[in-house]
C-alpha positions as a printed NumPy array, in Angstrom:
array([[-27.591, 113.504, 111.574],
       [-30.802, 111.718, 110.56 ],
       [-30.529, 112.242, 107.441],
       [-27.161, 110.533, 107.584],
       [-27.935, 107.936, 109.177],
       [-30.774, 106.782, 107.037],
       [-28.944, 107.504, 104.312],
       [-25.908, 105.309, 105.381],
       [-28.458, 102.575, 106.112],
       [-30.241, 102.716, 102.643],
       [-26.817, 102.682, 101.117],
       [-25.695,  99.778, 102.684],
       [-28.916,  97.862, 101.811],
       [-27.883,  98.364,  98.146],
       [-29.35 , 101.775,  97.287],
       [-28.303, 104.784,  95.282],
       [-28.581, 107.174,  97.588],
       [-27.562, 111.196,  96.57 ],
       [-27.219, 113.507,  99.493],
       [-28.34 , 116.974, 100.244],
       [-27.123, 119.85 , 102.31 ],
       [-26.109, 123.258, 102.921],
       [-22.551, 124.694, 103.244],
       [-22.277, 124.54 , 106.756],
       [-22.409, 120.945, 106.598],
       [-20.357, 119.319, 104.346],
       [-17.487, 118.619, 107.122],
       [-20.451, 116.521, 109.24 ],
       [-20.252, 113.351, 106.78 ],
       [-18.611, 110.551, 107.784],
       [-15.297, 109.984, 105.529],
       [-16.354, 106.414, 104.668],
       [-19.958, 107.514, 103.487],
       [-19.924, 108.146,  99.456],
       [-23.397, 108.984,  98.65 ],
       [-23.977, 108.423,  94.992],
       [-24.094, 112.258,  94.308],
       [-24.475, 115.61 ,  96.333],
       [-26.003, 118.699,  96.319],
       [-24.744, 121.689,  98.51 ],
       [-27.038, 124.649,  98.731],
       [-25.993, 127.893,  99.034],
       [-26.355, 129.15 , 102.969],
       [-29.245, 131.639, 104.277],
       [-27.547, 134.655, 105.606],
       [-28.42 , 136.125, 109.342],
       [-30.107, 138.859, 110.174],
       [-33.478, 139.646, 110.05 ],
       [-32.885, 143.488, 108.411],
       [-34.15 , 144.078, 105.046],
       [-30.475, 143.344, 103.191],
       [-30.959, 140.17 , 104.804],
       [-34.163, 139.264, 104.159],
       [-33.346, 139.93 , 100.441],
       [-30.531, 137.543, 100.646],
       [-32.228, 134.749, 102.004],
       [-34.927, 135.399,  99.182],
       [-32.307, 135.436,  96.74 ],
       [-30.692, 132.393,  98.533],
       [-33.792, 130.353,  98.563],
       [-34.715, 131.174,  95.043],
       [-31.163, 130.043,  93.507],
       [-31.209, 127.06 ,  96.338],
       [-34.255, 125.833,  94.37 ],
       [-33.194, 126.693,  90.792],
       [-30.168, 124.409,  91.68 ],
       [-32.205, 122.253,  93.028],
       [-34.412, 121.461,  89.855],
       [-31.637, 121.401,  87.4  ],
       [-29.986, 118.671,  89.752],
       [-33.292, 116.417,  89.565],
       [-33.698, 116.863,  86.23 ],
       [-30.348, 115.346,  85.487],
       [-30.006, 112.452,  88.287],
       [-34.127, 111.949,  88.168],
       [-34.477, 110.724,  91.644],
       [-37.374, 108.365,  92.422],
       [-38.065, 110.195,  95.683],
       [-37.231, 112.336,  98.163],
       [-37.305, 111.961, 101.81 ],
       [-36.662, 115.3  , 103.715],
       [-35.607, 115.842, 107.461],
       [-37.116, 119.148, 107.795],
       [-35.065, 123.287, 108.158],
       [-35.242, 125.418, 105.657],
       [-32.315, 123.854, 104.015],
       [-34.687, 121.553, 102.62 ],
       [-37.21 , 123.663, 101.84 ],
       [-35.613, 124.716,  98.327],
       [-35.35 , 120.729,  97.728],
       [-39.191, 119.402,  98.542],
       [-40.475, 122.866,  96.189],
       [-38.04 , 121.789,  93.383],
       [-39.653, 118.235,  94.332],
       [-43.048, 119.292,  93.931],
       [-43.142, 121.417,  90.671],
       [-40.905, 118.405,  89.296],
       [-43.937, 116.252,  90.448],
       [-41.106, 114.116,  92.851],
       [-42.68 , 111.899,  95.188],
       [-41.859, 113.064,  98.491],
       [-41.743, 111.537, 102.23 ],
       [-40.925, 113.605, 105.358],
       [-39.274, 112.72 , 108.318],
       [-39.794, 114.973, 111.67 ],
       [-36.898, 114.484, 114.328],
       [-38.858, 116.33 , 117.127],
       [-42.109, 116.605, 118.952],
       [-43.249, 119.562, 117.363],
       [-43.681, 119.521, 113.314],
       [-41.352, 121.955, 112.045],
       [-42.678, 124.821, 109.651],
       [-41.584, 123.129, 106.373],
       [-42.722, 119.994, 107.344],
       [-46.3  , 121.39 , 108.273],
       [-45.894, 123.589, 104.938],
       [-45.405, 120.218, 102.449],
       [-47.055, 118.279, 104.953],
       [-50.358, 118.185, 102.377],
       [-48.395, 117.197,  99.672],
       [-46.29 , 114.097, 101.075],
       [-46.824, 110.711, 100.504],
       [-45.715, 109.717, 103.886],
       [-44.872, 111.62 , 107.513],
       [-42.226, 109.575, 109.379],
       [-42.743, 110.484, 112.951],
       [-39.943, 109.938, 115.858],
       [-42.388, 110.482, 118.627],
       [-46.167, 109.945, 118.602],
       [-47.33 , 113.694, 118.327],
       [-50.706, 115.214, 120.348],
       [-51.617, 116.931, 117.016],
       [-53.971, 115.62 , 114.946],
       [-52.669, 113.92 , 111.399],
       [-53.329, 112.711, 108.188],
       [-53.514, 108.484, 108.702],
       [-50.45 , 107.957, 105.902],
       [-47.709, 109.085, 109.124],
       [-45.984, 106.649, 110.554],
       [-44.488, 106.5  , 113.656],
       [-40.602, 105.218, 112.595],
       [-38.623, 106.344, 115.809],
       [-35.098, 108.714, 115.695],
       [-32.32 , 107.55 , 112.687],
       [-29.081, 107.184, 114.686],
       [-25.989, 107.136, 113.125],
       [-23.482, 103.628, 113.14 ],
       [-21.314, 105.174, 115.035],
       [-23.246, 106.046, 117.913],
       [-25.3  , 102.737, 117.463],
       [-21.501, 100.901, 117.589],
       [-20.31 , 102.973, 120.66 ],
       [-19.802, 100.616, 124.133],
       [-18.726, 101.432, 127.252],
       [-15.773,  99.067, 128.831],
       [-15.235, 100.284, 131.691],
       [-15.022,  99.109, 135.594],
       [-17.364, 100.41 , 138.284],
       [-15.402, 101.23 , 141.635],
       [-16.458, 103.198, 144.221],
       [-14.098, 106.533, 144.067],
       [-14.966, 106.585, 139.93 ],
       [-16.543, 109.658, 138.735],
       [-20.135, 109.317, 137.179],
       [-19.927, 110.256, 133.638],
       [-23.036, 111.716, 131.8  ],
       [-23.136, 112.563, 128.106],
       [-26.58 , 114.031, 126.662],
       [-26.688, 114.468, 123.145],
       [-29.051, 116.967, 121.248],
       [-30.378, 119.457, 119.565],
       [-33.026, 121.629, 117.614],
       [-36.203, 122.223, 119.268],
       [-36.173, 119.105, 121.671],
       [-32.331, 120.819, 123.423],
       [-34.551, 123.376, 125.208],
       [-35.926, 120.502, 127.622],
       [-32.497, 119.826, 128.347],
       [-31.804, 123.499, 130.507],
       [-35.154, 122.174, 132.588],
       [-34.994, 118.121, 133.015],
       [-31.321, 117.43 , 132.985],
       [-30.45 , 119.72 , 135.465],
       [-33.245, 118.6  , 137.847],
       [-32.503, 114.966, 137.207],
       [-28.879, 115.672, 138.32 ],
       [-29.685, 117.1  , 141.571],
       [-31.638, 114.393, 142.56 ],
       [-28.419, 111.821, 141.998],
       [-26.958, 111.012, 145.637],
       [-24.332, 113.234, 146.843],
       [-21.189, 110.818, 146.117],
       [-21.767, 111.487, 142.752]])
C-alpha cells in the first residue's frame, strides 16, 4: 500500500510511473490508478520442504529474468523498492542492469532485502527514525498513505448511548505490537465504553 500510494502521488505530479507486483496483488490497485506499465511476478510457493525450496529458487530466478527483459525494454530511470521478497527479483535485475535504486522501509526494523541492497542504494527512505546505525544518504520520509485513506472523514454526532468505534489498520512486522498495546490501551478506556 506504500508503494501505491507513492506511486499514485508521483503520477499525479506528472510522472511515468510503471508498477510492480506479484500475483497476489493485482486486485489491491485502485481502479482509477493506470500506472504507465506493469510487471506481475510470478508468486513464491509455501512450504519450507525441499520441492518448495526448489520452487521458490526457480520462482525467483524467472521473477528476475522477467524482470531484466522488462527494464531493458521500458529503461526506467530508477527504481524505488518497498521491501519483501517480491522485490527482491526487481532491485537484482536493477543492479546487474546498473538501475539506480532507492529503498523505502515501512517498519521499524529493516527488512532482509532492504539490509541485503541496502549497500548498493542511492537513498534509504525511512518511516520511523531507526536505533540502528546507517549510512548518512537515509532519510527519514514518514509512512506513504494512500488518497483514500488520506480523504476519509468522520461525520458523525457524539451522544452519550453511541458506541465507541475503533479501527486499527496494519500489518507486516509492526501488526505484532498490535496483540500487546491495543489490547492494553482498550482496557484502560472507562467502562461506558
Amino acid at each position: 500500500f506504500p508503494a501505491i500510494a507513492t506511486a499514485e502521488y508521483l503520477q499525479a505530479n506528472n510522472c511515468k510511473v510503471g508498477i510492480s507486483f506479484d500475483q497476489r496483488c493485482t486486485h489491491l490497485l485502485p481502479k482509477d490508478f493506470t500506472p504507465t506499465d506493469k510487471l506481475i511476478l510470478n508468486n513464491n510457493k509455501s512450504g519450507k520442504n525441499i520441492t518448495a525450496l526448489f520452487k521458490n529458487f526457480f520462482c525467483i530466478y524467472s521473477n528476475c529474468y522477467k524482470a531484466i527483459f522488462h527494464f531493458m525494454r521500458k529503461r526506467p530511470k530508477a527504481i524505488l523498492a518497498f521491501g519483501g521478497y517480491a522485490a527482491f527479483p526487481v532491485l537484482l535485475a536493477a543492479t546487474i542492469l546498473r538501475i539506480p535504486i532507492f529503498l523505502h522501509e515501512q517498519n521499524t526494523v529493516l527488512g532482509r532485502v532492504n539490509s541485503l541492497f541496502l549497500p548498493v542504494a542511492k537513498k534509504l527512505f525511512l518511516s520511523f527514525s531507526l536505533k540502528s546505525t546507517f549510512p548518512k544518504r537515509h532519510i527519514i520520509s514518514g509512512l506513504p498513505i494512500r488518497k483514500e485513506i488520506l480523504n476519509t472523514q468522520v461525520k458523525t454526532k457524539s451522544t452519550k448511548n453511541q458506541k465507541f468505534k475503533l479501527t486499527v489498520i496494519g500489518g507486516s512486522q509492526g501488526a505484532a505490537i498490535f496483540c500487546k498495546i491495543i489490547p492494553k490501551a482498550i482496557s484502560l478506556l472507562p467502562s461506558n465504553y
